[in-house]
N, C-alpha and C positions, 0 to 999 in steps of 0.2 A: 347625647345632647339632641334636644330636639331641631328643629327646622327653623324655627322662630329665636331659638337662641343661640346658631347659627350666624344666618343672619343678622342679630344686633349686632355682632363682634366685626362685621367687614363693611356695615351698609346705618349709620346715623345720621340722623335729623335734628341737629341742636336748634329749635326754636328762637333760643337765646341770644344766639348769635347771627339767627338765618343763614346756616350754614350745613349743607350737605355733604358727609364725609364718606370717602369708600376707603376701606383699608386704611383712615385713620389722617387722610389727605382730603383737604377741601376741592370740591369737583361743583358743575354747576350743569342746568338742564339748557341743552341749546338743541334749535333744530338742525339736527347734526345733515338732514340729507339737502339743506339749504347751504348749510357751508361749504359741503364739500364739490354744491353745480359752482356756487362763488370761485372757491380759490380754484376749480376748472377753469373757469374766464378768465381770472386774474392772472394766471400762471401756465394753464394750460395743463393738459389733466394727466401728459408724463412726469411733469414735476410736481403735480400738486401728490399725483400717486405715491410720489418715494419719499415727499414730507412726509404725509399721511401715516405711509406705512413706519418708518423710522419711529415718529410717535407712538404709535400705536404697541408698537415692541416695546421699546422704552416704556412704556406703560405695563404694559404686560409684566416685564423683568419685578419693576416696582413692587407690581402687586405679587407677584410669588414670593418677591421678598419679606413683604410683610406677612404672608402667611406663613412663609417660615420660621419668621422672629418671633411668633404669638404659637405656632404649634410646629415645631420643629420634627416631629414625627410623625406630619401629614403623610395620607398617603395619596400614591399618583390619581387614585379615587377621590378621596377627600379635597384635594386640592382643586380637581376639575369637578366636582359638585360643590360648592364655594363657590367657584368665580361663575358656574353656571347659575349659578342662585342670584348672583350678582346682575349676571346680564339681564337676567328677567325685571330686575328692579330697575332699572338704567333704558328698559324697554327695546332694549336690544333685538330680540329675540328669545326663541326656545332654538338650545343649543342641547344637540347632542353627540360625545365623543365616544368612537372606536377604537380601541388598539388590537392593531393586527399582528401575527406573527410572521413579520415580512421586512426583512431588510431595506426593501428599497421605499417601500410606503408602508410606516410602521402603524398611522393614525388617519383618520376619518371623521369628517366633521359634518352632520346635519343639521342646518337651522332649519327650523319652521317660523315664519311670518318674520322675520328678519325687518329691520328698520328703515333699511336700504334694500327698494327693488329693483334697483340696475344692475346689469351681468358685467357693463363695464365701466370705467371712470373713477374715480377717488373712492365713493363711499363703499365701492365692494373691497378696494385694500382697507378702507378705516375699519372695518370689525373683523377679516380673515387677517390680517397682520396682526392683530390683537393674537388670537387663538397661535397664530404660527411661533412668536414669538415666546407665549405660553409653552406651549407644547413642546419647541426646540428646545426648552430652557430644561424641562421636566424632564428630555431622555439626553441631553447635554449632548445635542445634536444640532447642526445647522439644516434648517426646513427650506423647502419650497414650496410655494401652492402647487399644487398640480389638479387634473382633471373637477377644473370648476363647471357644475351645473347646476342653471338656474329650473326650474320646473314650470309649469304653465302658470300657477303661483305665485310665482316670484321666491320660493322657497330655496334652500342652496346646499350644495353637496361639495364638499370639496376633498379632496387626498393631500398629504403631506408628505412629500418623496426626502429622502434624506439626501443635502445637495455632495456627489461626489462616488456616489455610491453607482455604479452603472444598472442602465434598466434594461428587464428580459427582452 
């Protein structure tokens, strides 16, 4: 399947309706790193974090679910090349994922040019809680972020430690 037809199946532009669908759910373009200084002030940027993040999982679960339901024999490749094909469209970022042979931090995530260049405050859970949520879902594990780093860039590296598991 190519790249382009891929993509049609998780990312539609019904003109019709002016309606932008990811995975088959109407979604809309907002300036996400505007919201996320907002519900900062509004709420204060510990809770606005663990909204953020909740959603963001929740979104996640969603969306692995609908990849499931349309290709039920994805694989742990196939599914994170999708939703990374995804982000790039949504302008997220370039995402790319590692899996390590390592109990305690099994996965690895690099963005380049990421959407949000803050190391801290809401918008760096709105797109790592996305991924965390993904990726816990994928090895039916509970994640952490762990060793978040941002580069001179503003680029970002993060590790996934599996919560419960002791580290060396």
């Amino acid at each position: 399947m190519s790249k382009s037809s891929r993509l049609s199946e998780v990312f539609e532009f019904d003109d019709v309706n002016a309606a932008i669908l990811v995975f088959g759910q109407r979604r809309a373009t907002i300036d996400l790193a505007g919201l996320c200084r907002h519900l900062d002030q509004l709420v204060g940027d510990k809770v606005a974090a663990v909204i953020v993040a909740n959603h963001s999982k929740e979104t996640a679960k969603e969306n692995l679910a609908s990849i499931r339901e349309t290709n039920p024999t994805a694989t742990f490749g196939e599914i994170i090349e999708a939703l990374t094909e995804v982000d790039i469209l949504k302008g997220f970022g370039l995402v790319k994922i590692t899996r390590h042979n390592d109990q305690v931090c099994p996965v690895e995530l690099e963005m380049r040019n990421p959407i949000i260049r803050a190391s801290t405050g809401t918008g760096v859970k709105f797109i790592l809680s996305y991924w965390e949520g993904v990726l816990g879902a994928l090895l039916n594990k509970t994640l952490e972020m762990t060793d978040v780093v941002f580069d001179g860039n503003a680029n970002v590296k993060c590790r996934f430690a599996v919560i419960g598991v002791p580290r060396p």
